[in-house]
Wavefront OBJ file of the C-alpha trace (Angstrom):
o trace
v -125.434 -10.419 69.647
v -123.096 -12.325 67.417
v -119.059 -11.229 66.526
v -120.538 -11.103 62.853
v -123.611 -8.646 64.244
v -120.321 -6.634 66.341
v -118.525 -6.281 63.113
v -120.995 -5.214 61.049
v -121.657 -2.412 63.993
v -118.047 -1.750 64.540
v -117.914 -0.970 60.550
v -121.012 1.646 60.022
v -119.956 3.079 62.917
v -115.984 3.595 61.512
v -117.371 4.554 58.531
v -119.856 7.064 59.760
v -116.472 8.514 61.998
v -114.360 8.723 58.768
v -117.336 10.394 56.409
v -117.755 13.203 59.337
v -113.620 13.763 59.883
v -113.311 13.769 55.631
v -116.549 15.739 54.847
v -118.323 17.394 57.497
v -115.309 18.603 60.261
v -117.473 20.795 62.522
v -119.846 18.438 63.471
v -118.126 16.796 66.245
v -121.361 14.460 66.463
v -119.561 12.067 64.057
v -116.377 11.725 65.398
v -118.206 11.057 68.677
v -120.319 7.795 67.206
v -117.181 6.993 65.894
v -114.975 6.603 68.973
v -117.774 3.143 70.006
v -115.257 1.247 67.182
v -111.789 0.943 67.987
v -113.123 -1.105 71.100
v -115.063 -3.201 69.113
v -112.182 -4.254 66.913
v -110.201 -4.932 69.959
v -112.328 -6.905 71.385
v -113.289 -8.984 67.944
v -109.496 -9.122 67.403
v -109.372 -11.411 70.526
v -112.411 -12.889 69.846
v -111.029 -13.946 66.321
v -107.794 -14.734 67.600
v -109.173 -17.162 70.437
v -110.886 -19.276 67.198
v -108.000 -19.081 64.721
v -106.808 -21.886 63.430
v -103.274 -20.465 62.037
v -102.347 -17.734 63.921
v -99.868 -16.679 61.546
v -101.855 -16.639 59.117
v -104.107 -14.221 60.691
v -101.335 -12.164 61.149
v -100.533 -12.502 57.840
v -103.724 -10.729 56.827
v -103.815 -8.193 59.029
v -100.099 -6.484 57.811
v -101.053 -7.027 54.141
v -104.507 -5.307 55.113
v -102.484 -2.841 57.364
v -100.272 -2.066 54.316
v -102.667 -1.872 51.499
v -104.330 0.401 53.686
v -101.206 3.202 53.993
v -101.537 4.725 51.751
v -105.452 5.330 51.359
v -105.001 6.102 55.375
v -102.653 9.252 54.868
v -104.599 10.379 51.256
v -108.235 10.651 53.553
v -106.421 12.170 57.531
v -103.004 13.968 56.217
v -104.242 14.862 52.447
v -100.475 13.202 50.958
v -99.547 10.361 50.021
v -97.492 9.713 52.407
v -97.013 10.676 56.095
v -95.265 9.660 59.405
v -97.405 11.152 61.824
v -99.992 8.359 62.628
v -100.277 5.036 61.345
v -103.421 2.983 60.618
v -105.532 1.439 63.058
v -104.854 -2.233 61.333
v -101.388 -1.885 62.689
v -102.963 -1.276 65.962
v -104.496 -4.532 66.048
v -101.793 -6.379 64.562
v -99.751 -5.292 67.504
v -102.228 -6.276 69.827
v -102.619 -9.789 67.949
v -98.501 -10.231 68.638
v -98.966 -9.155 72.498
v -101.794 -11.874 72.702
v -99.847 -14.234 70.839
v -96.890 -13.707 73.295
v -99.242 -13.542 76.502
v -99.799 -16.798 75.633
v -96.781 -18.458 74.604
v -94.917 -17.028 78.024
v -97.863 -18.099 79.870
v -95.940 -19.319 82.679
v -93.590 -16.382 82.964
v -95.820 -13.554 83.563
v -92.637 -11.336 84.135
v -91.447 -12.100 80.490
v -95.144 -11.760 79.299
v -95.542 -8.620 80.988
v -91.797 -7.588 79.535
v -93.415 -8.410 75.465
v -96.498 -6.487 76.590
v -94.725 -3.669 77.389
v -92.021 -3.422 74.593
v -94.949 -3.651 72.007
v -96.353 -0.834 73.868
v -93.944 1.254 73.410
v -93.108 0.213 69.844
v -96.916 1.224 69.472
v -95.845 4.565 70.928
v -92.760 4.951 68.867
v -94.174 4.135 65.426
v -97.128 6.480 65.929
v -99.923 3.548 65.735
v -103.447 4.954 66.172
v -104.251 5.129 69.950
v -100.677 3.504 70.549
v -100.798 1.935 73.880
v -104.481 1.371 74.198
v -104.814 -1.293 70.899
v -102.160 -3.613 73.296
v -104.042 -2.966 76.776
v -107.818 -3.759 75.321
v -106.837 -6.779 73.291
v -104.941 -8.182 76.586
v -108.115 -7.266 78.731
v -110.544 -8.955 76.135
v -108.305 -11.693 75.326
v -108.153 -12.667 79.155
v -110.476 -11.680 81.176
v -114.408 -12.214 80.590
v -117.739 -10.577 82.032
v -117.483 -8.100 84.861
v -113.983 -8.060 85.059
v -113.576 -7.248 81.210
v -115.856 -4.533 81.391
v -114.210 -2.834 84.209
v -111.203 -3.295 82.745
v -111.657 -2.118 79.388
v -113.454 1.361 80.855
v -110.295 1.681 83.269
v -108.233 1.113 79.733
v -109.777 3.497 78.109
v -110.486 6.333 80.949
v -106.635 6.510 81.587
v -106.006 6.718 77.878
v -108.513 9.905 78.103
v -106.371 10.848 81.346
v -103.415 10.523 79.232
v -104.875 13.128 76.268
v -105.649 15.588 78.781
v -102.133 15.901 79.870
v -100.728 15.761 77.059
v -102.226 19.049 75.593
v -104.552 17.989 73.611
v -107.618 20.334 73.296
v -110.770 19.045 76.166
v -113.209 18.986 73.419
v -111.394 16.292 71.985
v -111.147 14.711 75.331
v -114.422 14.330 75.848
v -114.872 12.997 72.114
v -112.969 10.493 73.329
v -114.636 9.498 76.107
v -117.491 8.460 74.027
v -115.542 5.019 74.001
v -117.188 3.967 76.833
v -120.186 4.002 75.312
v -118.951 0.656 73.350
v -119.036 -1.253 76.572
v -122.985 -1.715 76.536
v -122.813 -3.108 73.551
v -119.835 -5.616 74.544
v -122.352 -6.891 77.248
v -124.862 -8.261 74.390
v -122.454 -10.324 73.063
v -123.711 -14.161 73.110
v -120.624 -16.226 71.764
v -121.850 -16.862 68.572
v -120.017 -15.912 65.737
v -122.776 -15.701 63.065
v -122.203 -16.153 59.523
v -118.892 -17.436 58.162
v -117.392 -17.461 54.508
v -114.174 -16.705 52.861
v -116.233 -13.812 51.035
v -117.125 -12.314 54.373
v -114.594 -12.391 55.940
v -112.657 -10.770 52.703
v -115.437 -7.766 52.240
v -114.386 -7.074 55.566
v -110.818 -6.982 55.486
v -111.612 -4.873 51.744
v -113.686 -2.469 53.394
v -111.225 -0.017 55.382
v -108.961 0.612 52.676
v -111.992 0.805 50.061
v -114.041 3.046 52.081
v -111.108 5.286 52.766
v -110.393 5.804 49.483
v -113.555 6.749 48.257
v -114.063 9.169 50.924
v -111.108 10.816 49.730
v -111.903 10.556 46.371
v -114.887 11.954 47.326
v -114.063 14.901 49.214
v -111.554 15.710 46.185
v -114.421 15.988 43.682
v -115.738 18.782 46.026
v -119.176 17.783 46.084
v -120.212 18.120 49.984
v -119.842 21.088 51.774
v -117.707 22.740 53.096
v -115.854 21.477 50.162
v -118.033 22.005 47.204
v -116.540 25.992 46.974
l 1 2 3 4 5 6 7 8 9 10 11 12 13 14 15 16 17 18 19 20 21 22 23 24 25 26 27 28 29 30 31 32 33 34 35 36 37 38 39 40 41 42 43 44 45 46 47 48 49 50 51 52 53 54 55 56 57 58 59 60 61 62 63 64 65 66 67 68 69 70 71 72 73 74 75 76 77 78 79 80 81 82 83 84 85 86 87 88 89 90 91 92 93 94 95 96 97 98 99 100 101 102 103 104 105 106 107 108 109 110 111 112 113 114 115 116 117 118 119 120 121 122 123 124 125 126 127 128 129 130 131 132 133 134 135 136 137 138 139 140 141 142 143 144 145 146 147 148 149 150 151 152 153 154 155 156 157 158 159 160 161 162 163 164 165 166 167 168 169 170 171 172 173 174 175 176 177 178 179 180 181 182 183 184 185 186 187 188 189 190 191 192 193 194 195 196 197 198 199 200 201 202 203 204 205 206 207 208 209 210 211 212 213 214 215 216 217 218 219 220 221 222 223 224 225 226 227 228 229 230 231
């Protein structure tokens, strides 16, 4: 399975998360598909960032993404405008793209590589990123490890993120939504190294899609025309 087969996956299956959170909230069945995706961005993320040629400029895209995306975020989960709650997910990966970025350039001083790791951790925590912590731990375990060991260490990633929900309060039906993240490892293991089509275009309907598609869901759920929202 290609990165371009991964992303196409990764995207139906945010999508399908998003349409079931903005028009259908009781059926937990959505949000549990949609949990397989955040993975798969991580792991693309580092795939993408491995083959970059301007690294900056890849960062570049992913805070004027992250940005344009704001607002259409906190319309579709908060129902405002604005809202400091949670964050998008592109800021997420953009975080993890700057702890990669610095894994690498203090390569030989794991102590101040494991010192940037940590303080964009907890700037992940402190501006309310979605699933804080975890973007900065999978795109480090994806970005430099590879078979087995990435595997094992993106489900010991993610079950200690679930560990961390439980204890923090949060109710266990959403717990074990999230757990359904695990279920994005199978589909880690197909990947062949090939990255599949290529084009400015593509690469730009991607990029367009999450603020596009959030939008319209709230757009849609404002006209009132799927239950429960049509009364």
């Amino acid at each position: 399975m290609s990165s371009f087969s991964l992303r196409l996956i990764a995207l139906v299956l945010m999508c399908v998360d998003h349409a079931g959170l903005a028009l259908f909230p009781s059926a937990g069945a959505f949000r549990c598909v949609g949990r397989l995706a955040f993975p798969l961005y991580c792991f693309l993320l580092a795939q993408g960032y491995r083959h970059t040629r301007d690294v900056r400029a890849y960062g570049r895209r992913l805070l004027l993404a992250a940005i344009l995306s704001e607002i259409p975020f906190d319309l579709l989960i908060f129902g405002r405008v604005a809202c400091a709650v949670e964050q998008n997910v592109l800021f997420s990966l953009l975080l993890g793209l700057l702890a990669l970025w610095a894994a690498d350039t203090l390569g030989g001083r794991p102590l101040y590589a494991l010192l940037a790791a940590s303080t964009l951790a907890l700037v992940a925590m402190a501006a309310r990123v979605s699933y804080g912590w975890l973007g900065i731990a999978l795109c480090l375990i994806f970005g430099f490890s590879a078979g087995r060991k990435q595997l094992l260490g993106a489900a010991a990633a993610l079950l200690l993120y679930t560990l961390g929900l439980l204890f923090s309060g949060v109710a266990r039906s959403w717990v074990l939504v999230s757990l359904c993240a695990l279920l994005s490892l199978p589909l880690l293991a197909l990947y062949n190294g090939k990255r599949g089509p290529r084009a400015p275009l593509i690469t730009l309907l991607f990029y367009a899609a999450y603020p596009v598609h959030l939008l319209a869901l709230a757009a849609l759920r404002a006209m009132r025309l799927v239950p429960p929202y049509f009364l």
